[in-house]
VOTI-628949 format. One record per residue (C-alpha): residue in three letters; y, z, x. Coordinates in steps of 0.2 Angstrom, whole numbers, plus 5000, padded with zeros to 4 digits. Example, Ala and Ser with C-alpha at 12.3 -4.5 7.8 and 13.67 -1.06 7.14 Angstrom:
2
ALA497850395062/SER499550365068/
***
This chain:
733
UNK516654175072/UNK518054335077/UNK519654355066/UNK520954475073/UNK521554565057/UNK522854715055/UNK522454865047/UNK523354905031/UNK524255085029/UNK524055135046/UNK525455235061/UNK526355125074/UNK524855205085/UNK523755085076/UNK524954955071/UNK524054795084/UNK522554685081/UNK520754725079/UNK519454605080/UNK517954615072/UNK516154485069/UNK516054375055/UNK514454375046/UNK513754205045/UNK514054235025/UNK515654275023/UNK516254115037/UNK516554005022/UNK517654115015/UNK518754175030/UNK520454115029/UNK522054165038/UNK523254275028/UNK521754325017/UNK521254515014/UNK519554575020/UNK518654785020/UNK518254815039/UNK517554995043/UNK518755095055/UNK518755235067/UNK517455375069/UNK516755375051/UNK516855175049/UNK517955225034/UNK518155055024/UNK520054995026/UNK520854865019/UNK521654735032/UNK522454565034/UNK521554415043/UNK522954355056/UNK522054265067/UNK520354165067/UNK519354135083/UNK518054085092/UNK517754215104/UNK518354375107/UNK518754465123/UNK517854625119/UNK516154715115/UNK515154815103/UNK516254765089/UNK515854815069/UNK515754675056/UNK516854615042/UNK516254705025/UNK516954625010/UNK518254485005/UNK519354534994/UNK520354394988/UNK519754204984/UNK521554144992/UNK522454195006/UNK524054325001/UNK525154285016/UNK525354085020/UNK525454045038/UNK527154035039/UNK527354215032/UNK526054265047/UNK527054205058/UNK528554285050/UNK527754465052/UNK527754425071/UNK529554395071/UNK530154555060/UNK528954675072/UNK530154605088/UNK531754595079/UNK531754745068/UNK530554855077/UNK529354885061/UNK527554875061/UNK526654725057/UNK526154815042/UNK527854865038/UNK528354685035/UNK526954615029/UNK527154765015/UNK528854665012/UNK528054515008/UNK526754554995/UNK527054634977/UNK526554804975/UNK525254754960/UNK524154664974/UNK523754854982/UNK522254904983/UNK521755054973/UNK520255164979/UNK518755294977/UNK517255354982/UNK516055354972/UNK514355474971/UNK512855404966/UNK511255494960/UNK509455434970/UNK508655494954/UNK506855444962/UNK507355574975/UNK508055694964/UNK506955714950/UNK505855854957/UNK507155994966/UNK505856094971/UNK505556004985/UNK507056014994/UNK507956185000/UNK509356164989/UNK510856294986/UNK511756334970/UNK513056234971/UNK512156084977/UNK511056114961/UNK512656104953/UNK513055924959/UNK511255864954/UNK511455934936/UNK513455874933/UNK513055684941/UNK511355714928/UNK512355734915/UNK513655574918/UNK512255454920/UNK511955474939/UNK513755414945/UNK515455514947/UNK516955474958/UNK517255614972/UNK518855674962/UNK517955704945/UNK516455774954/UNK517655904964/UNK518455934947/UNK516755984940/UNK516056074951/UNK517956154956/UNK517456184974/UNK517856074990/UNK516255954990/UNK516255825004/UNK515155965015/UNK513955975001/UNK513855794998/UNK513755745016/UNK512155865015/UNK511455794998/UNK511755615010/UNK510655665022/UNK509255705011/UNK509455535001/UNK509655634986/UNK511355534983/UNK512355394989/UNK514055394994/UNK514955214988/UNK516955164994/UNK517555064979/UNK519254964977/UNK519954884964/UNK521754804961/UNK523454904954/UNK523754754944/UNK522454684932/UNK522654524924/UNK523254524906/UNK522154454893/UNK522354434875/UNK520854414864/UNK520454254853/UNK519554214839/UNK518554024839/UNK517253964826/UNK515653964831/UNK514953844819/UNK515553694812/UNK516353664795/UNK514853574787/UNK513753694790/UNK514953844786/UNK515053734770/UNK513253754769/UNK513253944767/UNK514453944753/UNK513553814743/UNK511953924745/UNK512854094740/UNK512754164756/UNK514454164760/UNK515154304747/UNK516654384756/UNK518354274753/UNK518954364768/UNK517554274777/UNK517854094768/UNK520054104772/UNK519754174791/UNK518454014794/UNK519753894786/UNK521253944795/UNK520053924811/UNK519353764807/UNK521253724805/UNK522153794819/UNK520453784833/UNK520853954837/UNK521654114833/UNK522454274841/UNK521554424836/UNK523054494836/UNK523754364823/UNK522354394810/UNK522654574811/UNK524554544808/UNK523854464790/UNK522854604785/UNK521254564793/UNK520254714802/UNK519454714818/UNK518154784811/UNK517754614799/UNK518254524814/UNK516554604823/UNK515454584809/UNK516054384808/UNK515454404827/UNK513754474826/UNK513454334807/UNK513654234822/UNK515154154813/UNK516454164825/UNK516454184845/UNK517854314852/UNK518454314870/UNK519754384882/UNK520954224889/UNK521854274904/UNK523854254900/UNK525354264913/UNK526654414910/UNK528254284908/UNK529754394910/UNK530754234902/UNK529554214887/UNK530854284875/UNK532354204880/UNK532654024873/UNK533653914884/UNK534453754882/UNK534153614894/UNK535553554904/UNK536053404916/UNK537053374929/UNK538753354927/UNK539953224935/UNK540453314954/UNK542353364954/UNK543053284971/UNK542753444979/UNK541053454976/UNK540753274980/UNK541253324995/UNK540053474998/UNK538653374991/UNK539053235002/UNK538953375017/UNK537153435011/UNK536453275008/UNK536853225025/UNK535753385030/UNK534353355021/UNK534253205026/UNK533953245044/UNK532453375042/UNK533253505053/UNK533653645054/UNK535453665050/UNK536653805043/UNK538053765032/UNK539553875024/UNK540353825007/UNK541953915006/UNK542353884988/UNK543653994977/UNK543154084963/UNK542953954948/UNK542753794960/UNK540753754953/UNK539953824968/UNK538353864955/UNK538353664949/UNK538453614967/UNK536853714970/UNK535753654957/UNK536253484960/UNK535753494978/UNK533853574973/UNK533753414961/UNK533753324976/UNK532853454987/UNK531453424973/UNK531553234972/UNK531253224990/UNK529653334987/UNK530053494994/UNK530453674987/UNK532053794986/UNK532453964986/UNK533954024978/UNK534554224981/UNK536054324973/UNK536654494978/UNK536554594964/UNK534954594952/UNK536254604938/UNK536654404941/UNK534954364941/UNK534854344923/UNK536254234923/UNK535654134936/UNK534054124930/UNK534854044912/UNK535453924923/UNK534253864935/UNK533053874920/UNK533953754910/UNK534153624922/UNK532353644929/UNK531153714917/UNK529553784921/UNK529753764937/UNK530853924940/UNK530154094945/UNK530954244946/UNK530854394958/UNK531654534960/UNK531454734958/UNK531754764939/UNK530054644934/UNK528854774930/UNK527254784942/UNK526254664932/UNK527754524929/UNK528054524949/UNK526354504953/UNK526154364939/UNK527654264945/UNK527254314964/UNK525354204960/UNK526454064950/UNK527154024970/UNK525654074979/UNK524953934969/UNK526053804970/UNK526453814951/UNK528353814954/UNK529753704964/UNK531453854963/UNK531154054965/UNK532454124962/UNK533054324964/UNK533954454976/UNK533554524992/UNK531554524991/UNK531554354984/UNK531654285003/UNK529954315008/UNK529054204993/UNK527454134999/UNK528353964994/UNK527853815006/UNK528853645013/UNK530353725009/UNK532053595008/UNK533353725007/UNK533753895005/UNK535353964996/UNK536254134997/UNK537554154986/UNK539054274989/UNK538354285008/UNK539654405013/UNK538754565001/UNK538054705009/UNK536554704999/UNK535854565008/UNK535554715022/UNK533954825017/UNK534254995020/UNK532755035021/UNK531155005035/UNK531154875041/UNK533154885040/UNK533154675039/UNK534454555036/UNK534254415023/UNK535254285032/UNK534254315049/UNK532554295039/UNK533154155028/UNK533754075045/UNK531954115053/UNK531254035037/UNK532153875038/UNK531853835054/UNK530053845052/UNK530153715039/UNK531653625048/UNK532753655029/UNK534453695026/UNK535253855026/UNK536453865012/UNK537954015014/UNK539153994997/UNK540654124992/UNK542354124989/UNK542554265001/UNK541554245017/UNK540954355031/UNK542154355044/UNK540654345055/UNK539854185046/UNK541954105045/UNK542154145064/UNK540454055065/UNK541153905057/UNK542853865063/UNK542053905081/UNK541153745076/UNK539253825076/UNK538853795059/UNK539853655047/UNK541053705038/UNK541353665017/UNK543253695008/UNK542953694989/UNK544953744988/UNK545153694967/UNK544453764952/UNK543553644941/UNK544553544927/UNK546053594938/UNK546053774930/UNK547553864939/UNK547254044948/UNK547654194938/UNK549054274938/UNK549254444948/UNK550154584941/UNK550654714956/UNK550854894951/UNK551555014965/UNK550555204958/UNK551755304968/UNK553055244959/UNK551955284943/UNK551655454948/UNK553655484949/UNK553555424932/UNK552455564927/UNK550755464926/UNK549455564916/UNK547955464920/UNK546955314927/UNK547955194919/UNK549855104923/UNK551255054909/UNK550754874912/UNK549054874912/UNK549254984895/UNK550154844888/UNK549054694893/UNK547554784889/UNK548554814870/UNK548954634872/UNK547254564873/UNK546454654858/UNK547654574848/UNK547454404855/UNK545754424853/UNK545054424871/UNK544354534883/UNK544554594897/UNK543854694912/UNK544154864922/UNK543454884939/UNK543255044950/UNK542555034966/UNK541155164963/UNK540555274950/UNK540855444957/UNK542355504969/UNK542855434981/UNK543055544999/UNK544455495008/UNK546255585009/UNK547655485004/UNK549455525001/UNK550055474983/UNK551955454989/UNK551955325003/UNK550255265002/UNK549555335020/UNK547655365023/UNK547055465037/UNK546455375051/UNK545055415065/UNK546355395080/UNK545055305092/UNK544155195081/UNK545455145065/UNK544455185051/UNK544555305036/UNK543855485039/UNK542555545028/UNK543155715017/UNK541755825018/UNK541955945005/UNK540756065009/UNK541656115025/UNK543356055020/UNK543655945036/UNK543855745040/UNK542455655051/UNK542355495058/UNK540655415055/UNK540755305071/UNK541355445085/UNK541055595075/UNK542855635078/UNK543455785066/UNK544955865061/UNK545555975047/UNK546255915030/UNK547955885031/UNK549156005018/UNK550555885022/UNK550755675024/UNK551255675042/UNK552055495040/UNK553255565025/UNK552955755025/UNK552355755006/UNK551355874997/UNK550355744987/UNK549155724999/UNK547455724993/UNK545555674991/UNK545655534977/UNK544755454966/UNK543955434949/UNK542155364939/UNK541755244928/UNK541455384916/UNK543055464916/UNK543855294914/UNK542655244900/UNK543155394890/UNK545255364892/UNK545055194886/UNK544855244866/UNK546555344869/UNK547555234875/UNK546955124861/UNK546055184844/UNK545155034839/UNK544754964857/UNK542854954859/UNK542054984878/UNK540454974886/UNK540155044904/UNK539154934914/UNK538555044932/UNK536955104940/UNK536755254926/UNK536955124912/UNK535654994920/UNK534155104924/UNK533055034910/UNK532054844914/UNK533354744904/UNK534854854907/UNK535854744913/UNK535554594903/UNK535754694887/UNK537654744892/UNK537954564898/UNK537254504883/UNK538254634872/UNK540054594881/UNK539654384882/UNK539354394864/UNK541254444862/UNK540654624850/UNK541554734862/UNK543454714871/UNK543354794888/UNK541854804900/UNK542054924912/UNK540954944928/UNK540854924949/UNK540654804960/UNK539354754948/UNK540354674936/UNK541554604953/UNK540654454956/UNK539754304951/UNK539954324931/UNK540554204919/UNK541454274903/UNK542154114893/UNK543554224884/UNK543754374898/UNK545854334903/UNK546354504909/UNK545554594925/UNK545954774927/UNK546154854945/UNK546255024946/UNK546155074963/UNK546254924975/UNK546555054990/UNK544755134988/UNK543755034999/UNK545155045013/UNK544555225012/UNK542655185015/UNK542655255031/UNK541855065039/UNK542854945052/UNK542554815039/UNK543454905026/UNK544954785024/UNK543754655020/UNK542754715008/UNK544554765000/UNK544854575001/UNK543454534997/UNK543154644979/UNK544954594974/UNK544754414975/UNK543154434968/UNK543554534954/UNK545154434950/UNK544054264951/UNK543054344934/UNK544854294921/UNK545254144916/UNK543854044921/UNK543653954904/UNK545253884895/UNK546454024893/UNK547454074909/UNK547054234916/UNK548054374920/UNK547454524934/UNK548554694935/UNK548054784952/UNK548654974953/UNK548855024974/UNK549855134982/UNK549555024997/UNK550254864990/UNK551154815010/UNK549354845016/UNK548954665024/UNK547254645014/UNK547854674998/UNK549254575001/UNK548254435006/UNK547054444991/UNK548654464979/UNK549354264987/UNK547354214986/UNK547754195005/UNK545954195014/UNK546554105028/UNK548254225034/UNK546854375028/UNK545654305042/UNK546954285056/UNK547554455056/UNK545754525054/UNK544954425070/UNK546454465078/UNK546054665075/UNK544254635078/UNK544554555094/UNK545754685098/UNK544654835095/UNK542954755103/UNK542254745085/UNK540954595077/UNK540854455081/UNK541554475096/UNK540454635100/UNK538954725094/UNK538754885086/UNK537255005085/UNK536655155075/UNK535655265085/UNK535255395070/UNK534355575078/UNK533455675066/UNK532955875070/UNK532656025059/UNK533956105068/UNK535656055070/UNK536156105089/UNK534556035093/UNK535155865084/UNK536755875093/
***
């Protein structure tokens, strides 16, 4: 038997297959997708590597033998074999590139050399010609009971060694061992069972040789419960130390039980069913029914307004994804939703939820990464990373708020979430699932060209009416003297709310400053003249670029459109802002909610829980708090800057400007209080604020494709980055 395996950790020089023999002792264990220790190059190095392939012959000669199998299953299922294949060609990573996508970082392998003392050969030095040094190693592996890993030994001895051991080798006076072990260990907790039965522990009390009653109440609470954590009987003032001597009596037995690191263990969760369909979603369930029923491949786009019970639609079209026998994945954009989605999906599905995604400490991942692997769960759930579970017969696959950039990685392989998903379901002939109240132009064009079907979920549930928009124009602010962030009638609402008792919202479009050069009397930003997009201020040189033609001019002193002074890099933080809340009212309470304040594992859940739990009146935060949450008693949305993004310096600036407005707006009213939004702009006439002010996707999308058409921009064309890298500039250039 041949395998054709790729070699972990390697350059794209090394990155195709390598087949090696099978030992007749490791064939039964030989699977595809399982990890296996091959020696490689010159030195037969050991090297961790993935089985891809398994064969019967193999073309060439002289080849070295599989070591060692590491794992008892396979890490990547076939599917995701096959996957790796795909992202090589599409992407142009490695094979190990993509497979490193695909695994959690716990499964690594961790490794060291070992030195290991021939003591037979070693015991008489005298005769061998050995220098000082190499005396030196005999004595300090001696004196650590003949073993000592390379980096101890070097830190020992503190001189290079390898030429010294390498000569100790030849001799056979040591033995140089490759050893591996995993990141993530599993966790274990320790238990305490009795090791006798009650009658005859009875026994050695009626015959006095039971005398400690810590002895007599441990056994009791044993024979009661069948076992106990050690932990537990410390907790009630019970030693370790008894705990042992019980051991050795031969009273009670003590052993490690392997337990899964739940990341959901603490939070109770009610269970939930599904509730009666709303004629819109009727008619969306109806559409993904039909789908499933097919057992194809097909793509479907549920354009829903914010509010319309797009979530309830998706869990009621897993339930029947799972009734049919088959799996789901469910992906948000923003790790900050997961927990929200996770409360959901949890109560209307149990156990049979996992969760993935970049905040799960290494040991949690890998934990709910196994759960899959084996089959233990029916829904994962989680952001970007979540779509290469090693999940199989998979029904459907969901991405919710499909038109977010995150579902790009930005970093190798620079992949895109809906391509895999796609890849994924046509693999298992599933449904792909697209959901926002916002789409891509890209996936809409997609739809009303008739290539994939098209959903309208066009009413809030129970009828809830859209909020209401207040437009305030900031240059007409700034002639009033504006001395910060913050308008007359957003002042005023915000007042209005603390009184009332409800809460409200502020969002900024990022958490530093923005770079773009915008005049604060007639609302004009500064344009790249061949390609339509912002220029990007660069402070450092003090001129405007275009990140797409490299265009570049100087900052302009005066608006050419109006001829003001006021013309000027603009923007603001989440910090600033936070700090000017308090001002404008003493007693108003504010938490900040931003990449600074969400750093720790449960950053974000802990600020979400804080705010849902009604103690503080005004969240503040980014794009973070824009989209996808659910605050019951949230009725006023703060806008400062709605003319931020227009500035991103991006062709698709005016959509994501549509796009974070709706969005954010969506977040009031959403329960059974109406819901207000003030947007500050000095660009209210701009076409895509306008359009998200009337809640007008449609008349936003027909002056957008127009444009795109116009300007040979997605989808009608591609674009590229070609990015070049050099130490020198001119040489870059």
């Amino acid at each position: 038997m041949y395998v054709s395996v790729i070699i972990s950790n390697t350059t794209r020089k090394f990155d195709k297959f390598y087949d090696y023999i099978v030992p007749s002792e490791l064939c039964d264990f030989i699977l595809p997708g399982i990890r296996v220790l091959v020696p490689f190059g010159n030195g037969d190095r050991l090297r961790e590597a993935f089985v891809m392939e398994i064969k019967q012959k193999s073309q060439f000669a002289g080849l070295k033998e599989v070591a060692q199998v590491i794992d008892d299953t396979p890490v990547l299922i076939p599917e995701l074999i096959e996957l790796s294949t795909y992202m090589k060609k599409r992407y142009v990573c490695t094979y190990d590139m993509a497979i490193n996508c695909m695994l959690p970082t716990g499964l690594g392998l961790l490794y060291r050399q070992d030195v290991i003392l021939v003591k037979e050969n070693s015991a008489d030095k005298t005769i061998v010609n050995l220098n000082e040094d190499e005396i030196n190693i005999i004595n300090a592996l001696t004196d650590n009971d003949g073993a000592l890993s390379i980096d101890k030994l070097q830190e020992t001895i503190k001189k290079p060694v390898m030429k010294l051991l390498k000569k100790l080798e030849q001799q056979d006076l040591i033995q140089i061992v490759d050893h591996f072990e995993m990141k993530v260990k599993a966790k274990t907790i320790k238990v305490a069972y009795p090791k006798m039965d009650e009658d005859d522990f009875q026994e050695l009390i009626n015959n006095n040789n039971i005398r400690s009653i810590n002895y007599i109440r441990i056994m009791q609470m044993l024979f009661e419960e069948g076992e106990i954590l050690v932990s537990e009987l410390n907790a009630l003032g019970y030693s370790t130390a008894i705990l042992k001597n019980m051991e050795k009596k031969g009273y009670i037995s003590i052993s490690d039980v392997q337990v899964e690191r739940d990341p959901l263990e603490d939070i109770k969760i009610a269970q939930t069913k599904p509730l009666p369909p709303t004629a819109c979603q009727k008619r969306a369930l109806e559409a993904i029914y039909e789908s499933l029923q097919t057992n194809e491949f097909q793509e479907i786009l549920v354009h829903g307004v914010t509010s319309s019970g797009k979530t309830e639609v998706y869990m009621q079209a897993i339930g029947e994804v799972i009734k049919d026998g088959r799996n789901a994945i469910m992906l948000v954009p923003e790790i900050g939703l997961t927990p929200q989605t996770v409360h959901q999906f949890k109560g209307r599905f149990g156990d049979r939820v996992a969760v993935l995604h970049s905040r799960l400490s290494i040991g949690e991942r890998y934990d709910q990464w196994n759960k899959i692997r084996n089959g233990e769960v029916r829904v994962v759930i989680g952001a970007r990373s979540a779509i290469f579970a090693p999940l199989e017969n998979i029904g459907i696959i969901i991405i919710d708020e499909e038109h977010e950039t995150s579902y790009k990685s930005d970093r190798t392989p620079k992949y895109d979430v809906r391509g895999i998903a796609a890849v994924r379901c046509m693999f298992n002939k599933a449904t792909l699932l697209y959901g926002s109240a916002t789409p891509s132009i890209e996936n809409y064009y997609r739809a009303v060209s008739g290539k994939i079907k098209l959903v309208e979920m066009d009413e809030r549930t129970n009828n809830k009416p859209l909020p209401d928009i207040i437009t305030v124009d900031m240059r007409e602010e700034q002639d009033k003297g504006l001395r910060n962030e913050f308008s007359d009638a957003l002042v005023h609402e915000l007042r209005k709310n603390k009184e009332l008792g409800e809460q409200s919202l502020i969002f900024i479009n990022r958490r530093g400053y923005s770079n773009f050069v915008l005049c604060k009397e007639c609302g004009y930003i500064v344009l790249c003249p061949y390609c339509s997009v912002s220029l990007t201020y660069h402070q450092a040189d003090q001129r405007l670029v275009c990140h797409y033609c490299s265009y570049t001019t100087i900052k302009p002193s005066i608006c050419p459109i109006c001829k003001s002074e006021h013309i000027d890099s603009y923007g603001f933080g989440t910090q600033k802002v936070e700090e000017q809340i308090p001002l404008i009212c003493n007693d108003m309470s504010v938490i900040r909610m931003d990449l600074d304040t969400t750093t720790s594992k449960h950053g974000h859940q802990k600020i979400l829980d804080t705010f849902r739990n009604e103690k503080i009146d005004v969240l503040v935060g980014t794009q973070m708090i824009a989209k996808g949450h659910d605050f019951p008693n949230v009725t006023l949305v703060g806008i400062l800057s709605a003319d931020s993004l227009l500035g991103s310096g991006d062709y698709r600036a005016s959509e994501r400007t549509f796009q974070l407005i709706t969005q954010a707006a969506g977040r009031a009213g959403r329960a059974e209080k109406k819901g207000r939004v003030v947007l500050q702009t000095f660009a209210p006439d701009n076409f895509s604020i306008e359009s998200a002010i009337n809640q007008d996707f449609k008349g936003f999308y027909a002056q957008e494709i127009a444009l795109r058409h116009e300007l040979k921009l997605p989808p009608f064309y591609q674009i590229g980055l070609v990015q070049v890298a050099a130490k020198n500039n001119d040489i870059a250039k």
